[in-house]
Backbone as JSON, one array per atom type, in Angstrom:
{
  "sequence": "XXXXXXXXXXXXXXXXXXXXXXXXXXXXXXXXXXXXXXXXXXXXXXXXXXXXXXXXXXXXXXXXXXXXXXXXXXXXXXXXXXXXXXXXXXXXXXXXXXXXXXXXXXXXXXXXXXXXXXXXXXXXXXXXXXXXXXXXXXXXXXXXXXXXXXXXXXXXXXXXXXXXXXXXXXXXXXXXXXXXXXXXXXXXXXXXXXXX",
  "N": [[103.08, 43.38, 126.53], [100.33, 41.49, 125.87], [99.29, 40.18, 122.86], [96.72, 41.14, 120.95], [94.67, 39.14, 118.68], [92.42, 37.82, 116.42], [92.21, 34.49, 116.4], [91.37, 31.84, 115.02], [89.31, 28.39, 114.17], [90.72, 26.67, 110.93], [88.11, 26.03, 108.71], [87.23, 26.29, 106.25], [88.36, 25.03, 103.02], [89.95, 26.69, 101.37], [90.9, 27.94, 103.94], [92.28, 26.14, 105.14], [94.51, 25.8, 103.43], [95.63, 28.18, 103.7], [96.81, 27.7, 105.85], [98.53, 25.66, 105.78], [100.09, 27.26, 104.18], [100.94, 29.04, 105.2], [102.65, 27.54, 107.12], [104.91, 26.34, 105.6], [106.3, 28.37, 104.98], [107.12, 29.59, 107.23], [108.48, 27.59, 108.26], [110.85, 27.58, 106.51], [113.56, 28.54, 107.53], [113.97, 26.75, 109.69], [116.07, 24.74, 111.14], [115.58, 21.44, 111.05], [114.0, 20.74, 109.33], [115.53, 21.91, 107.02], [117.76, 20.98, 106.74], [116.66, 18.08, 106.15], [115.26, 18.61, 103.95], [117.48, 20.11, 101.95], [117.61, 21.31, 99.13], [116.35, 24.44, 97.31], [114.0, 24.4, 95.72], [113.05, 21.6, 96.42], [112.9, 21.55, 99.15], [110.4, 23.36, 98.71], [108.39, 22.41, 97.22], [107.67, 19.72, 98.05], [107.63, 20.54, 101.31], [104.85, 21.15, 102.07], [103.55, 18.76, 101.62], [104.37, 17.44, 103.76], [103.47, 18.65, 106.24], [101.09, 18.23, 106.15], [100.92, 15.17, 106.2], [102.0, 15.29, 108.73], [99.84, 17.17, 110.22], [97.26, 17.27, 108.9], [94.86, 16.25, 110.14], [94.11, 17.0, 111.74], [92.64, 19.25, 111.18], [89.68, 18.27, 110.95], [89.03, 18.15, 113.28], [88.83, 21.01, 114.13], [91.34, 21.65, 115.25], [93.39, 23.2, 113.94], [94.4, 26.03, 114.05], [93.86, 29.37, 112.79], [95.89, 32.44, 112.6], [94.31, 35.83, 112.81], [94.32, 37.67, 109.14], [96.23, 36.04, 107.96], [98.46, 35.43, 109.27], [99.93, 33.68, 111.17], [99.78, 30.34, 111.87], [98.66, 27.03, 113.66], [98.94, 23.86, 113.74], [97.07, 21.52, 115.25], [96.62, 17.95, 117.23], [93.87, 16.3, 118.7], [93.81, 14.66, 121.57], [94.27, 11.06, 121.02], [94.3, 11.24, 118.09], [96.64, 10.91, 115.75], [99.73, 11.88, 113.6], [99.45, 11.04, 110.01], [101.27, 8.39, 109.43], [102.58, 6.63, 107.65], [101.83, 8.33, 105.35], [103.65, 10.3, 105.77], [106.16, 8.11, 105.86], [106.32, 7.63, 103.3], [106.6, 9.88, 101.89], [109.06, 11.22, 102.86], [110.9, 8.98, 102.31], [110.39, 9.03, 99.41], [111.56, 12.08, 99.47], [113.3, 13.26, 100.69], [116.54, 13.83, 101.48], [119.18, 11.65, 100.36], [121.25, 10.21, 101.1], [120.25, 11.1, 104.33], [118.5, 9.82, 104.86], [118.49, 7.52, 107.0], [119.41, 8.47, 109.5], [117.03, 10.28, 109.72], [115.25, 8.36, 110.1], [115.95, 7.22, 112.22], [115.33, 9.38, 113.69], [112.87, 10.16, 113.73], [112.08, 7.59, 115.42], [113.19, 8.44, 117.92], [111.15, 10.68, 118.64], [108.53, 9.19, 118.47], [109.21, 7.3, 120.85], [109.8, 9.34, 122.59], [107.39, 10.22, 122.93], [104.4, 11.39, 124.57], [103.09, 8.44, 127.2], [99.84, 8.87, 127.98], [96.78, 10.13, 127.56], [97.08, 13.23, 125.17], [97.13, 16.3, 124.31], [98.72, 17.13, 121.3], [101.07, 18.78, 119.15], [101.96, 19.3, 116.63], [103.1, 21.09, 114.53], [103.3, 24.67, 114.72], [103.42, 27.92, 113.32], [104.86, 31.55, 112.22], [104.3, 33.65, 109.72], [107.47, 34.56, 108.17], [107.3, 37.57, 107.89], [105.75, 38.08, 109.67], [106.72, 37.79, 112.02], [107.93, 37.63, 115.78], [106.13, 39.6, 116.72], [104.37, 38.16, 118.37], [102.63, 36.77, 118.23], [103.05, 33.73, 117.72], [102.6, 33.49, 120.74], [99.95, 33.72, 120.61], [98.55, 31.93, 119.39], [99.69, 30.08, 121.23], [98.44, 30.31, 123.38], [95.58, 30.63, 122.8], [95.22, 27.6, 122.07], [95.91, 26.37, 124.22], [94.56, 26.88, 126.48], [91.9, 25.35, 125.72], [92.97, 23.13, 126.57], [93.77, 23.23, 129.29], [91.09, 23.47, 129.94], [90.03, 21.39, 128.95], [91.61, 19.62, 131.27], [94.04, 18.28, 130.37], [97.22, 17.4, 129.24], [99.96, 18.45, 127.15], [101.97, 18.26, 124.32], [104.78, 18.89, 122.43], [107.34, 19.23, 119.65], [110.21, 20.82, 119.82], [111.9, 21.94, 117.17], [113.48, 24.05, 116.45], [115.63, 25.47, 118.01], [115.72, 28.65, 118.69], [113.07, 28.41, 119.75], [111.98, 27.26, 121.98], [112.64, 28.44, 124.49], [110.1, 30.15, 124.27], [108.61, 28.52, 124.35], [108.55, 27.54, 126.9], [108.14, 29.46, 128.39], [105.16, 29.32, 128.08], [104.7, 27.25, 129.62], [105.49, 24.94, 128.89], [107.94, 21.79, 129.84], [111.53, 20.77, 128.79], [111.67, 17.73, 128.07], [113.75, 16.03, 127.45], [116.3, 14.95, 124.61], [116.41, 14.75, 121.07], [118.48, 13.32, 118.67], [119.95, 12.24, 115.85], [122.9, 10.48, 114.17], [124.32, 12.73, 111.8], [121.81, 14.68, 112.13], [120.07, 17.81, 113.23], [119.15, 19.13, 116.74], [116.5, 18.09, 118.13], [113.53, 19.4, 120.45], [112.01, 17.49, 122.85], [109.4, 18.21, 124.43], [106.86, 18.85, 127.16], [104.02, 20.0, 128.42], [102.61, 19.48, 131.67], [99.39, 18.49, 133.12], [96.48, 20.82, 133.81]],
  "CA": [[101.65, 43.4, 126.32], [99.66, 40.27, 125.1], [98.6, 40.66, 121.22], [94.87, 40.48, 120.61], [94.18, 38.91, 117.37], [91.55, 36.74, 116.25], [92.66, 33.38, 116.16], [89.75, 30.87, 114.9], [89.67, 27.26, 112.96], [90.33, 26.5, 109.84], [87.11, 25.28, 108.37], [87.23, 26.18, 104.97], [89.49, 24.35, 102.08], [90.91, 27.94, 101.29], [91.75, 28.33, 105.19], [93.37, 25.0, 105.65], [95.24, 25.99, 102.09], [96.82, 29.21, 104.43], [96.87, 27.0, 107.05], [99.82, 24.76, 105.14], [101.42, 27.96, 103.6], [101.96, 29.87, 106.34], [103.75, 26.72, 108.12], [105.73, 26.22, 104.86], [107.4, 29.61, 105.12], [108.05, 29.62, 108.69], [110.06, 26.34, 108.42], [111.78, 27.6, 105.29], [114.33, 28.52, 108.04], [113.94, 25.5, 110.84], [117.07, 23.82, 111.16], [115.22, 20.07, 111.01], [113.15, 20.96, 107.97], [115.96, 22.3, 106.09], [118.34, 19.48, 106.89], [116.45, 16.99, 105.45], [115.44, 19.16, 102.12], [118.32, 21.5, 101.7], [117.81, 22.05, 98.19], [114.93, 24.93, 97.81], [113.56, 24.12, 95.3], [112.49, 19.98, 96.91], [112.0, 22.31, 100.08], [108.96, 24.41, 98.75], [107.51, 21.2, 96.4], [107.75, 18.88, 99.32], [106.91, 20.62, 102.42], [103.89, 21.08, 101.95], [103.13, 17.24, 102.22], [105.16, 17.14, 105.21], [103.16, 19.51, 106.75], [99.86, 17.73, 105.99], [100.99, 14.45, 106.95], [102.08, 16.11, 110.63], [98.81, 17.68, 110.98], [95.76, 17.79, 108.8], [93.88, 15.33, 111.27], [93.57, 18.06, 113.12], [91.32, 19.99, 110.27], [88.03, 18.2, 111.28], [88.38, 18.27, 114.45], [88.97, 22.0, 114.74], [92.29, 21.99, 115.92], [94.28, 23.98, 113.31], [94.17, 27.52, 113.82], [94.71, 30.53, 112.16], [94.89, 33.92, 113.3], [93.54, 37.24, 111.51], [95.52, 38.16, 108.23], [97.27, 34.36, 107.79], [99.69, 35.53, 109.66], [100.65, 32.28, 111.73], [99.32, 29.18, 112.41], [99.79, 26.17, 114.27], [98.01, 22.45, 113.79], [97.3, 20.55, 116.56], [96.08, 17.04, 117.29], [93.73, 16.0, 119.84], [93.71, 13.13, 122.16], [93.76, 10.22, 120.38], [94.78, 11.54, 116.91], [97.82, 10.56, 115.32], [100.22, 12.13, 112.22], [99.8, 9.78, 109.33], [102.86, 8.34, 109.28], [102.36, 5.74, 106.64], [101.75, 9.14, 104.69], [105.01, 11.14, 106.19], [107.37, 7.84, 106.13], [106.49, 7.57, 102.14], [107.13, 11.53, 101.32], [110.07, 10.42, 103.42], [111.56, 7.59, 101.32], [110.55, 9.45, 97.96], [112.3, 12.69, 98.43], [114.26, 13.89, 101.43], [118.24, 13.57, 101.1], [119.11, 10.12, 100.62], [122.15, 10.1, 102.63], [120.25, 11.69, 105.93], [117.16, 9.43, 105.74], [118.64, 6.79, 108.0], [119.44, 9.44, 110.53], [115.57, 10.56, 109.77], [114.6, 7.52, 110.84], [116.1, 7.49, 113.83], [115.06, 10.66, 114.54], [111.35, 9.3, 113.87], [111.87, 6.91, 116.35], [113.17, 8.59, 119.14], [110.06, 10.91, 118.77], [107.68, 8.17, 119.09], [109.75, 7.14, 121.88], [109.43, 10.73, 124.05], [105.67, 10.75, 123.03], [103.71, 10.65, 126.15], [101.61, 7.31, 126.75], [98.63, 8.95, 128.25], [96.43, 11.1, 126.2], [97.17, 14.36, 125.5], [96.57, 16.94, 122.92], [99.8, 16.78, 120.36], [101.49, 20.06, 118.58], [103.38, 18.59, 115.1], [103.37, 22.14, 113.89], [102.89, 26.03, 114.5], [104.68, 28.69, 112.93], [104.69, 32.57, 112.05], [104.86, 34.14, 108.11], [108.56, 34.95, 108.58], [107.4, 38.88, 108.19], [105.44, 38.88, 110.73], [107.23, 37.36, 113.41], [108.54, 38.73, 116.89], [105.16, 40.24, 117.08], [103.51, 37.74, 119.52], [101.43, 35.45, 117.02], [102.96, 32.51, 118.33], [102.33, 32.92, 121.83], [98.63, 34.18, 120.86], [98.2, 30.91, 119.14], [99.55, 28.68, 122.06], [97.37, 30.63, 124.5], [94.51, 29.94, 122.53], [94.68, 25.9, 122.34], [96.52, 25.86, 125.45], [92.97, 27.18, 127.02], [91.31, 24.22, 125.56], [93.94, 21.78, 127.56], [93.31, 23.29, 130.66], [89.57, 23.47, 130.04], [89.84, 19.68, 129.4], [92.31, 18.72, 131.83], [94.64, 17.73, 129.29], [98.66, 17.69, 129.25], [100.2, 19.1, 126.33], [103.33, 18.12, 124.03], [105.37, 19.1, 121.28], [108.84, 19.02, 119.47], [110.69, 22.05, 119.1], [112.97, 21.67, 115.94], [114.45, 24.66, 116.16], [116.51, 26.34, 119.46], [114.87, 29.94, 119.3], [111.87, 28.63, 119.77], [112.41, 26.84, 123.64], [112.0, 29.58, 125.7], [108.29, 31.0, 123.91], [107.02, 27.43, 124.91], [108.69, 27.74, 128.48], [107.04, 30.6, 128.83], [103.88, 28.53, 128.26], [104.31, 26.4, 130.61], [106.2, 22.8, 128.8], [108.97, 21.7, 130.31], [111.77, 20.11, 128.33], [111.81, 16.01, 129.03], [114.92, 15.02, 126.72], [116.56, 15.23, 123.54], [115.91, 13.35, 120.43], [119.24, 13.64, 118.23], [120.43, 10.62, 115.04], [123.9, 11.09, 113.46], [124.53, 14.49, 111.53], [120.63, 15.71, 112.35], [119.84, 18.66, 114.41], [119.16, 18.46, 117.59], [114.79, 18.06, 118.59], [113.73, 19.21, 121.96], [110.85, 17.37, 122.89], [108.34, 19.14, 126.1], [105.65, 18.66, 127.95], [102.74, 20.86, 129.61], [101.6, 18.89, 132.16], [97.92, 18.95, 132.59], [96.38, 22.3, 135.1]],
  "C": [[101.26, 42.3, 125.34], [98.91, 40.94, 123.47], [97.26, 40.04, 121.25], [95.33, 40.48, 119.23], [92.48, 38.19, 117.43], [91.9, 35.45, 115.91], [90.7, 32.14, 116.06], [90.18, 29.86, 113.67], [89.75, 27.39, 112.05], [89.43, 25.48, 109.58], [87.45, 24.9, 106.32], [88.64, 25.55, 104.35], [90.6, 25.64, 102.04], [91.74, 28.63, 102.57], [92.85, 27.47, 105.05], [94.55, 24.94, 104.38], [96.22, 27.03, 102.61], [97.42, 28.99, 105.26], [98.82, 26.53, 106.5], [100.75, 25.67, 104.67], [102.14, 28.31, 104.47], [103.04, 28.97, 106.91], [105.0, 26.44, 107.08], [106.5, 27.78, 104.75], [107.66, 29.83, 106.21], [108.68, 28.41, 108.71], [110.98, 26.82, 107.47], [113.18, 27.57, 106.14], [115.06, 27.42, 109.63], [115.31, 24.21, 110.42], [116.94, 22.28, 110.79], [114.94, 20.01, 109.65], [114.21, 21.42, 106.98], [117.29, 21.52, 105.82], [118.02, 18.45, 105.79], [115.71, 17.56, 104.17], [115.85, 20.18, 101.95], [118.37, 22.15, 100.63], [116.21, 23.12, 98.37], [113.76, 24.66, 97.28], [112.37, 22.31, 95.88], [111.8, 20.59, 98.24], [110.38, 22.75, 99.86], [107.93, 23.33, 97.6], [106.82, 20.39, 97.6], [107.11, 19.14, 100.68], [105.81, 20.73, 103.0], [102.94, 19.33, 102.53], [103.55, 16.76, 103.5], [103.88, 17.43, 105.79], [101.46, 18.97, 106.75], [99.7, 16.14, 106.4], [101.36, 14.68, 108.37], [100.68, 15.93, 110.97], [97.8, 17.6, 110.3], [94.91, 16.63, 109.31], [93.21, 15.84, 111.98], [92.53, 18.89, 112.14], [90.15, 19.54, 110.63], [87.74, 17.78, 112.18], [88.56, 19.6, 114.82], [89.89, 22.36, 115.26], [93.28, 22.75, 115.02], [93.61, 25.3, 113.51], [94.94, 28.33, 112.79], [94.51, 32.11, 112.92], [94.79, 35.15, 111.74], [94.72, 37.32, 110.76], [96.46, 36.73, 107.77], [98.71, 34.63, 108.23], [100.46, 34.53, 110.47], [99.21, 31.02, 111.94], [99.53, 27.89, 113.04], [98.3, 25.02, 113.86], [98.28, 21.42, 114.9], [96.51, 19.38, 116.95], [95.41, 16.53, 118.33], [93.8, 14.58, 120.46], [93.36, 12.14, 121.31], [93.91, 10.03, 118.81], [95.79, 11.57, 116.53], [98.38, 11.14, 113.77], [99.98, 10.48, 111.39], [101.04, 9.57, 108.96], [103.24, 7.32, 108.63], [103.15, 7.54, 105.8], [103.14, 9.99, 104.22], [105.85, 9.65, 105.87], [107.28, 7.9, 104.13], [106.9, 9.07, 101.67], [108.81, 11.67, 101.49], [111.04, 10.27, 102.53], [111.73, 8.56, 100.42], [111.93, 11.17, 97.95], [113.07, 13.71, 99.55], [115.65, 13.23, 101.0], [118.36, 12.25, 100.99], [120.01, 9.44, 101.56], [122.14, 10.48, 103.93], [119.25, 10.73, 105.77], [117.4, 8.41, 106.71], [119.32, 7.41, 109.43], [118.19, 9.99, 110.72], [115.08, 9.67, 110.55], [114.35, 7.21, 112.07], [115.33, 8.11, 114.54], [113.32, 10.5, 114.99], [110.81, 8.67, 115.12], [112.0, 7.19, 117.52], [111.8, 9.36, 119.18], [109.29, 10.04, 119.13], [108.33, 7.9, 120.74], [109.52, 8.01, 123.13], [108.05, 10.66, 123.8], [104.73, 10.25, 124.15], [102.34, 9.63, 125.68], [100.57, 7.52, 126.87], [98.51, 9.98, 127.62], [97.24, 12.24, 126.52], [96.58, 14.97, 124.25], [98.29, 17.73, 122.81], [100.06, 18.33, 119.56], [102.68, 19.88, 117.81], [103.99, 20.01, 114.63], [103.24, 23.53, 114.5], [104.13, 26.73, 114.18], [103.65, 30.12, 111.98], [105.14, 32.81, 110.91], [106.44, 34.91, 109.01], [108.68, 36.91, 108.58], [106.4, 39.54, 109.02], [105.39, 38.36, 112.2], [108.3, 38.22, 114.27], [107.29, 39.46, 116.92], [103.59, 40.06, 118.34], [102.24, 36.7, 118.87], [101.88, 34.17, 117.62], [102.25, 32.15, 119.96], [100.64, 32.88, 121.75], [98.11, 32.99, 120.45], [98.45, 30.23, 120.62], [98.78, 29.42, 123.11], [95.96, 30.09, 124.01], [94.02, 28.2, 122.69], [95.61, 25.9, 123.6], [94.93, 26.11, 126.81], [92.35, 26.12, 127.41], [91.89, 22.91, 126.3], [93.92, 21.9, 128.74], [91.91, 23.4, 130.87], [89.09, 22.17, 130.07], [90.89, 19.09, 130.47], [93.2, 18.34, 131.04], [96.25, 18.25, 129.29], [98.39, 18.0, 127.51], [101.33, 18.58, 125.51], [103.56, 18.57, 122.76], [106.86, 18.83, 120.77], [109.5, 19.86, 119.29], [111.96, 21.71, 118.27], [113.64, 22.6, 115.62], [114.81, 25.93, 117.85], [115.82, 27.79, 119.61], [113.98, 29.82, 119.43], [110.93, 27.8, 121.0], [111.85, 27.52, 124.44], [110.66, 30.31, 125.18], [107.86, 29.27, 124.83], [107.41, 27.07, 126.04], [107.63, 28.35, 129.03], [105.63, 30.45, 129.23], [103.46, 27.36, 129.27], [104.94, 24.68, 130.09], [107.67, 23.69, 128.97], [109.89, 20.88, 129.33], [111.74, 18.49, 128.85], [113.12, 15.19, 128.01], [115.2, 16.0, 125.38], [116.56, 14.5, 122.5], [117.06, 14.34, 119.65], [119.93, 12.12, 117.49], [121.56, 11.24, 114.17], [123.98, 12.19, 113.33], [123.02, 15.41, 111.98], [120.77, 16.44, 113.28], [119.38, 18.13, 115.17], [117.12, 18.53, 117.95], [114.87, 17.97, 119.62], [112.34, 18.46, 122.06], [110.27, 17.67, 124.11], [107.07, 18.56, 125.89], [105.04, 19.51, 128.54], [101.9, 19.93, 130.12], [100.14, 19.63, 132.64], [97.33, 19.75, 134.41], [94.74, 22.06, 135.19]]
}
């Protein structure tokens, strides 16, 4: 049975403030994210900026959600909107591992690389408070902007950075199209929902 919530933008400063937590405690455990700042302390300083260079582009255009209770959220970019990645390669440099960032880089690049050339609408982030996941918050999020992609015509993509989390966005409809993988880093799936 599908979970009703309320899922609706973050407008306000204090949303897009739950917006960034919630995604910083559902990566705490993401294989990619914890890779490149294994200590926890650089983790829970740091990710935060990650997490804002990814996605807050998407704040004024309406594309970050949240649902009721801050229980998950996901940020998503539309056509045409790009992570700052000036922003992300300097957070980068300053304070992920120093001996993985040239495997980061890589990893950077193959991304760009799988990112489809014609528009779409982009998915850097979503993720569930780690106590209240398995309850259907993720899929209730990607149903919601997945709506908006078939309401515009619009393919879909993302990266999944961590293996249990493949088959929810099967389910949705992206297909994998490769693997993006640099030295010791985990492995990134990157998918597609073509456009319905």
């Amino acid at each position: 049975m599908a979970l009703t919530t309320d899922i609706h933008s973050a407008r306000s400063e204090t949303e897009q403030q739950a917006v960034v937590a919630v995604i910083t405690l559902a990566f705490s455990t993401d294989p990619m994210a914890r890779w490149t700042f294994p200590d926890p302390a650089m983790y829970l300083r740091v990710w935060p900026e990650v997490v804002r260079a990814f996605g807050a582009k998407g704040f004024a255009h309406g594309a970050a959600h949240l649902a009721a209770g801050h229980a998950a959220a996901a940020m998503w970019l539309p056509p045409g909107v790009h992570p700052d990645s000036e922003r992300l390669t300097t957070v980068i440099a300053e304070h992920a591992h120093s001996e993985r960032r040239a495997d980061l880089e890589a990893v950077f690049a193959q991304m760009e690389a799988h990112h489809p050339s014609e528009p779409c609408w982009y998915l850097p982030l979503i993720g569930v408070d780690p106590s209240c996941q398995g309850r259907g918050y993720g899929s209730a999020l990607l149903r919601h902007a997945l709506e908006q992609c078939d309401r515009d015509g619009m393919p879909a993509y993302l990266e999944s950075s961590n293996p249990r989390n493949t088959a929810l966005y099967q389910r949705h409809g992206f297909e994998v199209i490769g693997t993006i993988q640099a030295g010791a880093s985990p492995t990134v799936v990157p998918m597609l929902r073509q456009r319905r």
